[in-house]
C-alpha positions in Angstrom: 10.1 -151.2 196.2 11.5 -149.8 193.5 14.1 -146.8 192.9 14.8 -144.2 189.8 17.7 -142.7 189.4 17.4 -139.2 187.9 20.5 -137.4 186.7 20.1 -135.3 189.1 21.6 -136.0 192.5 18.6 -137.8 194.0 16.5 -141.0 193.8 12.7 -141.4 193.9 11.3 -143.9 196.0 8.1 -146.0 194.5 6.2 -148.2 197.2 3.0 -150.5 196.7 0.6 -151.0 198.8 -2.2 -153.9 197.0 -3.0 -151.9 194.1 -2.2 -148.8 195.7 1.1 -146.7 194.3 2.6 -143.8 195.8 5.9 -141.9 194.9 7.5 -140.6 198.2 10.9 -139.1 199.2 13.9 -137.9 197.2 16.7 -139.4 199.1 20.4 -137.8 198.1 22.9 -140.0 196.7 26.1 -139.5 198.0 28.1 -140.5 195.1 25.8 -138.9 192.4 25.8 -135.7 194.6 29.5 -135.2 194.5 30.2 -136.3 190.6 28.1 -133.7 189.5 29.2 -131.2 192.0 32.9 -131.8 190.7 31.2 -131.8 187.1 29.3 -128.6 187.5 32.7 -126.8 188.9 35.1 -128.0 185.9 32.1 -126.5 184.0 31.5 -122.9 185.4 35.5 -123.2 185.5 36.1 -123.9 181.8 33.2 -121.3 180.9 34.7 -118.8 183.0 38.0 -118.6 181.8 38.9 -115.3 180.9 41.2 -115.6 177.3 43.7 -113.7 175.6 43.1 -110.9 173.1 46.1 -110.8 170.4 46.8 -107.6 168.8 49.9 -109.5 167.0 50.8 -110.1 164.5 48.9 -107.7 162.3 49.8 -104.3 162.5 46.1 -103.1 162.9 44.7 -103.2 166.5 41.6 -104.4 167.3 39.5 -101.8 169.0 38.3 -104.6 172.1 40.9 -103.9 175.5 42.4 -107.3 177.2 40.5 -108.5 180.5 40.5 -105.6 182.9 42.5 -106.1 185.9 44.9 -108.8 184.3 48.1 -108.4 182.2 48.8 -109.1 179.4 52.2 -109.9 177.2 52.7 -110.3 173.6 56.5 -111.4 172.7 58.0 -112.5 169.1 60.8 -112.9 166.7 60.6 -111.2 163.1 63.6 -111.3 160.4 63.3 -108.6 157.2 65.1 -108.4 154.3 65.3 -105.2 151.9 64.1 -101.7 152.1 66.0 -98.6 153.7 67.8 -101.3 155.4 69.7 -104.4 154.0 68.6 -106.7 156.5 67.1 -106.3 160.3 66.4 -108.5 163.2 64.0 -107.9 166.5 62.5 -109.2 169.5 59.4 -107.0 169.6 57.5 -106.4 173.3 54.2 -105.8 173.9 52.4 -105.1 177.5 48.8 -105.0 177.9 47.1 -103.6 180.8 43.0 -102.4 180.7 41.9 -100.8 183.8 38.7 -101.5 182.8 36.2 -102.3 179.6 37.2 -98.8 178.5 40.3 -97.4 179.0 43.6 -99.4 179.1 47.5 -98.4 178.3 50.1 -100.2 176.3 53.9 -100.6 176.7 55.8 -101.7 173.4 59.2 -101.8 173.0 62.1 -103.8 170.5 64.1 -106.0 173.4 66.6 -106.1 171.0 67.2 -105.3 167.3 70.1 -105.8 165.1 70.3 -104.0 162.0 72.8 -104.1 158.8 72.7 -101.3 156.3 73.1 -100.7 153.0 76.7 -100.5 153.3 77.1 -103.6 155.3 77.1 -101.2 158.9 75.7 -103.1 161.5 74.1 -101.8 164.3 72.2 -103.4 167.4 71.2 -102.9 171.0 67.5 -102.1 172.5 64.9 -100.6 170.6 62.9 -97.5 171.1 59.7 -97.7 173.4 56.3 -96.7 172.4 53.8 -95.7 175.4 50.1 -95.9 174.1 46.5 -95.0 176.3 44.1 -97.0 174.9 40.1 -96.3 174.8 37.2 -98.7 173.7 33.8 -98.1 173.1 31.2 -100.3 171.8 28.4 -99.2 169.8 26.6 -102.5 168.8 27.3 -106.3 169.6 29.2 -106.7 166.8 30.4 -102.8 166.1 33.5 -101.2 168.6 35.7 -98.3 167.7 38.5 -97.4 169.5 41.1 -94.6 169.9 45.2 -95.1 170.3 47.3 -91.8 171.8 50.8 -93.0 171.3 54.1 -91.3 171.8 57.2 -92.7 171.0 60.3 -92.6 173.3 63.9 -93.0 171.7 65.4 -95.3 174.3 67.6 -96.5 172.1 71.2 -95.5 171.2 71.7 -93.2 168.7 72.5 -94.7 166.1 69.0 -96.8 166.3 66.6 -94.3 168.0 63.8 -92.0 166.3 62.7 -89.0 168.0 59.5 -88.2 170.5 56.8 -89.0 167.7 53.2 -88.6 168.3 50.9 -91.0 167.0 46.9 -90.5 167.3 44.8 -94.0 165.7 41.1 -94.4 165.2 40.1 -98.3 164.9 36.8 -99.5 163.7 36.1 -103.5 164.5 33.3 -105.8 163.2 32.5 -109.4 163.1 32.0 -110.4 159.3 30.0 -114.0 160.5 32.8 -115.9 162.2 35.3 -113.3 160.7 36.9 -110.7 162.6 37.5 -107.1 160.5 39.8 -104.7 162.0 40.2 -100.9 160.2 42.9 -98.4 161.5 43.9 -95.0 160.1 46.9 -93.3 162.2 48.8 -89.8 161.8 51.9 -89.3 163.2 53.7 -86.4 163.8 57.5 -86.6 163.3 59.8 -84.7 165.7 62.9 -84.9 163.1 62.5 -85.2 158.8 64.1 -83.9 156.3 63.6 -80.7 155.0 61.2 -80.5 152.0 59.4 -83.1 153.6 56.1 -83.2 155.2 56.5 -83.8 159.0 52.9 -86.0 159.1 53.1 -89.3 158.3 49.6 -91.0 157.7 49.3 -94.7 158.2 46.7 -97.6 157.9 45.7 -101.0 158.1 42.6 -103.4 156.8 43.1 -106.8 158.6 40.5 -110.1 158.7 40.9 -113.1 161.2 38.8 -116.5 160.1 38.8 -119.6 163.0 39.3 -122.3 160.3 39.6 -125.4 162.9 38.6 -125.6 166.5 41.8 -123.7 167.7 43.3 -122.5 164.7 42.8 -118.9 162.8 44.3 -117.6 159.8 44.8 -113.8 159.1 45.0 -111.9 155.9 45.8 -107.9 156.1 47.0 -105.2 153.9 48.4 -102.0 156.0 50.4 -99.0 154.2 52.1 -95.8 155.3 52.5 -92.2 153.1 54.1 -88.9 153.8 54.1 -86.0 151.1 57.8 -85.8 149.5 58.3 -89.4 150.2 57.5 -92.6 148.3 54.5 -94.2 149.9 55.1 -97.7 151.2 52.6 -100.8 151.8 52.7 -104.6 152.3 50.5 -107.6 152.5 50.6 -109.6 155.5 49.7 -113.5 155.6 49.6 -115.0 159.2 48.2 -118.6 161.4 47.3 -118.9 164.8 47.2 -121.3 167.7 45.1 -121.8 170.7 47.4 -123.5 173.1 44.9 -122.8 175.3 42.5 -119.9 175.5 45.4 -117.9 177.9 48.1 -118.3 175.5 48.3 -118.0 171.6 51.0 -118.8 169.3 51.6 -117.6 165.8 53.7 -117.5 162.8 53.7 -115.8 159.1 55.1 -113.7 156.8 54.9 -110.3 154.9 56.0 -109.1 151.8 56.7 -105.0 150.9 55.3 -103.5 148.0 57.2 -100.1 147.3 60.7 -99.0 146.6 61.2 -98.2 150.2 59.1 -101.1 151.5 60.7 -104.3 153.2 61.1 -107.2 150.8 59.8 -109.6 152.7 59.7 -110.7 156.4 59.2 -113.8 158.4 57.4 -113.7 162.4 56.2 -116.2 164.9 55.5 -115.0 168.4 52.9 -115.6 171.4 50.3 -113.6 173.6 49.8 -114.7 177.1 47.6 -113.4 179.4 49.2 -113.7 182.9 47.5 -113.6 186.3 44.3 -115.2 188.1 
């Protein structure tokens, strides 16, 4: 009597009788039976993981929604030098929250930023906080667009607060092969500028995300902003990513300002994390 083990959990029985063969039962093995149980749950496990979707650190948003029904946080350091401003300092806030594949809202805020003029004045304190819905439609596999209705809210002190601006942003996403492409075009309406200028500022951003490892991505994007009776402004943004694992991402980069009125340069690192079961 002989037996074969299959990979499966069982074992086929051979017996001879004189020249006579016959395959009979399939007997469970106990020990086979649970290894590939366990096996089969660290499988569907891992495959059904739900993951993180960064929108930082680019300033485009991708049009895609986080998992519906889980939060989501996105949290991070910058440092800038030049521009308006002599130097600045922030912990920028994001929260994430889709109620479904289609319509989701955003929370952002500055935790804290520190800022010293011109004129060596320094102000700091909690930044304003920007309250965004979200909607997401997909048109192809590999083609989404996506609409942002944002209004800002000046919850900080005077001295570091804008005013109730209104911000409306199409986004267009593709996949580029393993590339991710990301295209945003805002207007936003101003509650306070200065007279002789236009009141509509008009914003956008062109950013590309390439895996180049197992777990690591790097991010090129270029993202400008113009207003009529002001100097345009725009910078190029250079960034690298980490897949701690698929619920958290780290990341770190730079940019640097091209414009009178643009920032220098700036340096970033932060993480997304989605939270929840």
């Amino acid at each position: 009597m002989k037996y074969y083990p299959l990979i499966t959990t069982c074992y086929i029985e051979e017996r001879k009788v004189g020249w006579y063969r016959e395959y009979i039962s399939v007997i469970p093995h106990p020990f086979l039976l649970v290894a590939t149980s366990l096996f089969m749950v660290v499988a569907v496990a891992q495959a059904e993981q739900p993951a993180a979707t960064p929108y930082r650190p680019t300033v485009s948003n991708p049009a895609v929604l986080p998992v519906p029904g889980m939060a989501e946080i996105e949290l991070g350091g910058q440092y800038s030098s030049g521009g308006t401003e002599k130097r600045s300092g922030g912990l920028p806030f994001l929260a994430k929250y889709a109620f479904n594949s289609s319509w989701g809202v955003l929370v952002g805020a500055d935790l804290y930023t520190h800022v010293v003029s011109v004129d060596d004045e320094t102000e700091q304190g909690f930044g304003d906080t920007l309250l965004t819905l979200k909607h997401h439609h997909a048109i192809l596999e590999n083609l989404a667009v996506g609409f942002e209705a944002s209004v800002n809210m000046p919850t900080a002190k005077q001295a570091l607060a804008g005013g109730y601006d209104g911000t409306l942003n199409g986004i267009v996403s593709t996949n580029l092969g393993d590339a991710s492409v990301d295209f945003n075009l805002g207007v936003t309406r101003l509650q306070t500028y200065d007279s002789g200028d236009n009141r509509y500022l008009v914003s956008w951003a062109a950013a590309i995300a390439q895996p180049i490892a197992e777990r690591w991505t790097l991010s090129g994007e270029m993202s400008g902003a113009d207003r009529k009776g002001t100097r345009g402004v725009a910078q190029f943004l250079g960034s690298l990513s980490y897949e701690l694992n698929p619920r958290v991402i780290l990341d770190g980069g730079f940019t640097v300002g091209m414009g009178s009125t643009a920032q220098d340069w700036s340096l970033f690192t932060g993480v997304t994390m989605l939270l929840g079961n």
